[in-house]
N, C-alpha and C positions, 0 to 999 in steps of 0.2 A: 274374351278370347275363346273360352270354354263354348262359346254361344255359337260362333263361328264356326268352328269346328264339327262341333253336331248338324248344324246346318247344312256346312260344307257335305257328312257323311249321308246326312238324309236324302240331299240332292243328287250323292251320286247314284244312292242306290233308286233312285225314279228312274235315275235314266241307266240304269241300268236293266231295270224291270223293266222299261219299254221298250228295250230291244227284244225280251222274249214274247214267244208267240207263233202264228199259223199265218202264215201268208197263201195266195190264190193268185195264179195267173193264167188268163184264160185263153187258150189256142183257137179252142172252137165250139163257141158259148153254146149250151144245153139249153134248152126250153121241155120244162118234165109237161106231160099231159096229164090229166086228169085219169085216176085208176091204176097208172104204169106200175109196173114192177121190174123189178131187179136181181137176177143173181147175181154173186160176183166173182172173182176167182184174184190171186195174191201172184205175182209175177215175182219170187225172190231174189232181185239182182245182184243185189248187194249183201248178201247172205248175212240176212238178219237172225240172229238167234234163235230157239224153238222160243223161248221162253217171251220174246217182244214179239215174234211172229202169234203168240196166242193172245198177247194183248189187245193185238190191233182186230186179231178175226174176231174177237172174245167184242168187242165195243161196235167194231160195225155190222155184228149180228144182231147186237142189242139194239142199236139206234136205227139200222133200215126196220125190223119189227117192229119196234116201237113206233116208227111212222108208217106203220102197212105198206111197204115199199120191197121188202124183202117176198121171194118166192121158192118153191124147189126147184130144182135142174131141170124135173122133169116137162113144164112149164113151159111150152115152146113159144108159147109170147113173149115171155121175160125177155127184156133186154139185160144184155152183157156188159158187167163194170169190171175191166181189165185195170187193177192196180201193180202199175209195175215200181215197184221199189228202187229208187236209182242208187242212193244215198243213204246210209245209215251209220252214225255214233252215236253212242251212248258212254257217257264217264261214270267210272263206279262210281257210285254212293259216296265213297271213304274220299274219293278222290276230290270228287263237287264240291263236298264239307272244307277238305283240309287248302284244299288249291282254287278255287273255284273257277273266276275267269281265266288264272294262270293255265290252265288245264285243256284249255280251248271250249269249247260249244257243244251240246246235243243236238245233233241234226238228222231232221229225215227229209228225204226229197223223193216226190212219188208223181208218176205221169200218171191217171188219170182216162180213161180212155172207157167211152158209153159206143157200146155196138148195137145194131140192130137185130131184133132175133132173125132168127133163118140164115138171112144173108148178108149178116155179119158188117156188112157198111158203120163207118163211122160215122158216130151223130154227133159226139163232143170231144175237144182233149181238152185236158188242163192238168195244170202242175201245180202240188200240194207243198210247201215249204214250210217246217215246224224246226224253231229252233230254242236253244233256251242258254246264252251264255254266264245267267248267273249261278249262284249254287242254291241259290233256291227252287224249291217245285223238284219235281220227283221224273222219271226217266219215263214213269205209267202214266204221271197225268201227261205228258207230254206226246206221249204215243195216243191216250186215249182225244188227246185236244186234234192231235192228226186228222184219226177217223172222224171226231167230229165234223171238221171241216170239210171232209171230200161229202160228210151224208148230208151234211148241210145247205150243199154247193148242189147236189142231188134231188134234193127236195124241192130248192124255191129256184133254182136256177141266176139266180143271186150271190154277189160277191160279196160277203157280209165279215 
């Protein structure tokens, strides 16, 4: 019986860890060129905290740099990555622990949008969904799994 049970609990929590995660749906698929660069700029719609709004600028400064993809403003090649934030929960800490899935989901939902320098034309949209409804994993890594996926989606142009 005891056997069962544990089993029963292991299986839930798979499937409950594969609900969390970063989904991608693409409006109007990006093809990066070779050399491109990037500025980008934070559209706050959903009036994200300072505090997650610094996590998200804080990782996808790191990761466009990290891939020589990032440039300054002043850069009038760069193309434009308009992140407009639709969506945003976050459950305290204390809350995720004591409630977890009772408590509903961490959610961000973010459009996505590649302009071209000067004349601002649209070269891609797509929509960023990161959600986590277990109580595991942390409100950072889930904002930083975010930015991964729009840099990620940036780089190879690939739905990964």
């Amino acid at each position: 019986m005891n056997r069962i049970l544990v089993a029963g609990a292991l299986l839930s929590c798979l499937l409950l860890v594969a609900c969390a995660g970063a989904s991608l749906r693409v409006d109007r698929p990006y093809q990066p060129s070779p050399g491109q660069k990037f500025t980008y700029e934070i559209v706050n719609k959903a009036q994200v905290p300072a505090e997650g709004l610094g996590i998200l600028e804080a990782r996808l400064a790191t990761q466009l740099t990290g891939s020589g993809l990032l440039t300054s403003r002043t850069d009038k090649s760069a193309r434009t990555v308009e992140i407009v934030i639709e969506n945003y929960y976050m459950r305290h800490g204390a809350t995720r622990a004591m409630v977890g899935v009772m408590a509903g989901a961490d959610n961000i939902l973010s459009t996505v949008i590649v302009k071209e320098a000067g004349s601002g034309e649209v070269l891609a949209r797509f929509q960023v969904q990161s959600s986590n409804p277990t109580a595991l994993g942390t409100s950072r890594g889930l904002i930083e799994e975010h930015a991964d996926k729009i840099v990620n989606y940036l780089k190879s142009g690939q739905q990964s």
